[in-house]
N, C-alpha and C positions, 0 to 999 in steps of 0.2 A: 452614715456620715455623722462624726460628731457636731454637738452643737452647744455653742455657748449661749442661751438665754439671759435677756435683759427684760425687767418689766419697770413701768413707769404707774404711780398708783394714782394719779392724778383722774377726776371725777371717774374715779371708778366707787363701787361701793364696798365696803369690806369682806362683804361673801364673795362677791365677782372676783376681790384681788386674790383672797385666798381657793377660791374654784381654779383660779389659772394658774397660779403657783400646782396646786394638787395636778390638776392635769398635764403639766409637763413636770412631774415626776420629780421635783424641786427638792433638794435635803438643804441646799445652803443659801443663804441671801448676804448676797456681798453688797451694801449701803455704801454707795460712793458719792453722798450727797455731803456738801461741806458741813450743814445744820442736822443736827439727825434729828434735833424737834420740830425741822420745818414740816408746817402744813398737814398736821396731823392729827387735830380734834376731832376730824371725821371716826377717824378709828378707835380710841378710849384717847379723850379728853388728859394731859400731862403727864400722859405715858411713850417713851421712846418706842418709835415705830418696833423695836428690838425686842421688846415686853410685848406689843401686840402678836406678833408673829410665835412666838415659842408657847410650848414647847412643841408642835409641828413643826420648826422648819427653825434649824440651825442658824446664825445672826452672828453676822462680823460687820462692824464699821470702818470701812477704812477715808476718814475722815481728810486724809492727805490728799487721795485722790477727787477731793472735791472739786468744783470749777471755781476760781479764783477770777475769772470772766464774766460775770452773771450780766445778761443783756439788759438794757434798763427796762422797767413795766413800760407795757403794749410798742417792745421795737418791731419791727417788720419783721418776718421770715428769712429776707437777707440778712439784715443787721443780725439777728439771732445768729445765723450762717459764719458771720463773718467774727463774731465774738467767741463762735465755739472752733472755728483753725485755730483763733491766737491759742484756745486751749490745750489741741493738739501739739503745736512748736512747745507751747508750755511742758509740756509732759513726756516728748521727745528729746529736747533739748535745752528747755529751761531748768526753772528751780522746782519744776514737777518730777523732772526725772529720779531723784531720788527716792521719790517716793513712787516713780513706779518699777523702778531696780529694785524696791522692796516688794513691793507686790509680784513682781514676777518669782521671786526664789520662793513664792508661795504657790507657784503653777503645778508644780505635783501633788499637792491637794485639790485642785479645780481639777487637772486629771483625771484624780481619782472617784470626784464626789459630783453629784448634778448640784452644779453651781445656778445660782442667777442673781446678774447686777441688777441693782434696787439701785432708783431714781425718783424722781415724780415725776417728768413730763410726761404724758400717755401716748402721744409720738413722738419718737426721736428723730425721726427722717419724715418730711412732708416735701413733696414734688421730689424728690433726693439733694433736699439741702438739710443742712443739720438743724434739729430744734431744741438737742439734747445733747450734752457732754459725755453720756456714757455709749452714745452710739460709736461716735472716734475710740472712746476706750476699750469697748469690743473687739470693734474693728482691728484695734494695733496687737489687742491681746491675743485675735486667731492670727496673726500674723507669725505673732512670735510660736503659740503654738503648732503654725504647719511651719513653718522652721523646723522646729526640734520633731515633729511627725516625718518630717524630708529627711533629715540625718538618719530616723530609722526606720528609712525605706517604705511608710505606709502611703497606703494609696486612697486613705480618707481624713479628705482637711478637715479641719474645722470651718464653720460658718456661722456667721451672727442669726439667734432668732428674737424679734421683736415680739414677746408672746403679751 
């Protein structure tokens, strides 16, 4: 079964986050965080996460698909919950969509390549409420990929892994 990998670098350490990238077999990091210098003196101090990662591991930002929702510091797990749907309707049918009508005619290269979305949060799903934006963006993205897997007749969807 394929699989679309999301990792979250949040208190992890930098060997840890690059052991796990290496161990699922990672060539691309798709940054869907709106700041790409957020929270990231852990790893070389006023360098984009983008420069720490290469040249092991290919680096795209796609800064459109950031959350434009950000729950306020210490919301609850609901409120978190309920901050990342409006994200979802955002990126379905708001003024997200466009940019993820862009991101998708970019699906035959995550096809082809072992993708994984980059975030921070280190869980994106706790109890199974959302704690993280790029969980839903997964989510909709194997969607659209067993879609287009259904039109040609394969019998292995896709499914989110939280590595």
């Amino acid at each position: 079964m394929p699989v679309l990998p999301t990792i979250g670098y949040g208190n992890m350490t930098p060997e840890d986050f690059k052991s796990k990238l290496l161990i699922a077999n990672v060539d691309w990091i798709i940054d869907v965080r709106a700041e790409e210098k957020a929270r990231i003196s852990t790893y070389r101090p006023g360098l984009p996460l983008g420069g720490f990662l290469q040249p092991k591991f290919g680096y795209m930002w796609f800064r459109q698909l950031g959350n434009p929702f950000i729950p306020k510091k210490g919301a609850s797990l609901e409120e978190r919950h309920k901050e990342i749907l409006k994200y979802r309707d955002w990126l379905l049918c708001g003024d997200g969509q466009e940019a993820f009508l862009d991101f998708q005619k970019r699906l035959l290269f995550i096809t082809k390549s072992k993708v994984c979305l980059l975030c921070c949060e280190g869980k994106p799903i706790i109890d199974g409420l959302y704690n993280c934006h790029r969980a839903v963006l997964a989510e909709e993205l194997c969607k659209i990929l067993n879609r287009q897997i259904s039109d040609l007749k394969c019998l292995l969807p896709w499914e989110v892994w939280h590595i």
